[in-house]
Phi, psi and omega in degrees: 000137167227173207207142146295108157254106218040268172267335205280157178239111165227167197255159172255111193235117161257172185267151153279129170302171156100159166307341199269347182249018203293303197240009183233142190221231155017075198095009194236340184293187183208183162271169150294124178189148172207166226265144168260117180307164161276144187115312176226182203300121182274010174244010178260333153329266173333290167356289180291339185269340173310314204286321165302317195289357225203337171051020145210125182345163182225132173247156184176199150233112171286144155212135189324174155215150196283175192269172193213129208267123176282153138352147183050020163096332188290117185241133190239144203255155186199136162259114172279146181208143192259143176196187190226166154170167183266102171305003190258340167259053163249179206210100191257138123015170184193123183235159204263124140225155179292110175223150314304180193310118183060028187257009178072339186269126178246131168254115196295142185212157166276151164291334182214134182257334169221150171231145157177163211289141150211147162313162170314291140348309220238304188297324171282331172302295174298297174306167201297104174352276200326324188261008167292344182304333158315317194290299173316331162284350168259313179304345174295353199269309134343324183292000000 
């Protein structure tokens, strides 16, 4: 999601939840985003993970962006779509993890513990390498 704020051009980059992303900042951020089964629509997918992530739908004019490959093999698919919404009132799903890691105990965490609006600049510094490739294809898109 991007949104014009005066001259500025900015993106909605959220944190990952839980202990292990607790203290990582810098690289740690992600787009709204969740994984798709074969079979189905990856943009009725995105749609619905915005909506766990983030606790409220995205409406919009989607227009694709090419995928972009992570570290470890993992490839994500995006959508640019221009909206608004109050990062400080999102409300994400929640799944049980093991913390610590093989101690039998599980604890519940949100998937994103925070979201918020950043200019380019600032939104490349905080996301995930792979996925600045995203900042980049909207401004080709936008330009």
């Amino acid at each position: 999601m991007y949104r014009h704020a005066g001259t500025k051009l900015e993106v909605l980059i959220v944190h990952p939840g839980g202990p292990f992303w607790k203290n990582k900042d810098a690289g740690a951020w992600s787009i709204p985003k969740g994984e798709f089964l074969p079979g189905e629509n990856p943009l009725k997918v995105a749609k619905r993970e915005f909506k766990e992530e983030l606790g409220k739908a995205v409406t919009g004019k989607f227009t694709e962006l090419r995928p972009v490959f992570q570290a470890g093999g993992k490839i994500v698919y995006a959508w640019a779509v221009e909206g608004d919404l109050d990062a400080t009132k999102i409300k994400s799903n929640e799944f049980d993890l093991e913390w610590p890691p093989r101690s039998g105990r599980y604890i519940k965490v949100p998937e994103v513990d925070r979201a918020e609006w950043l200019d380019l600049t600032a939104a490349r510094e905080k996301l995930i390498h792979a996925q600045t490739g995203f900042i980049d294809q909207l401004e080709e898109l936008l330009a």
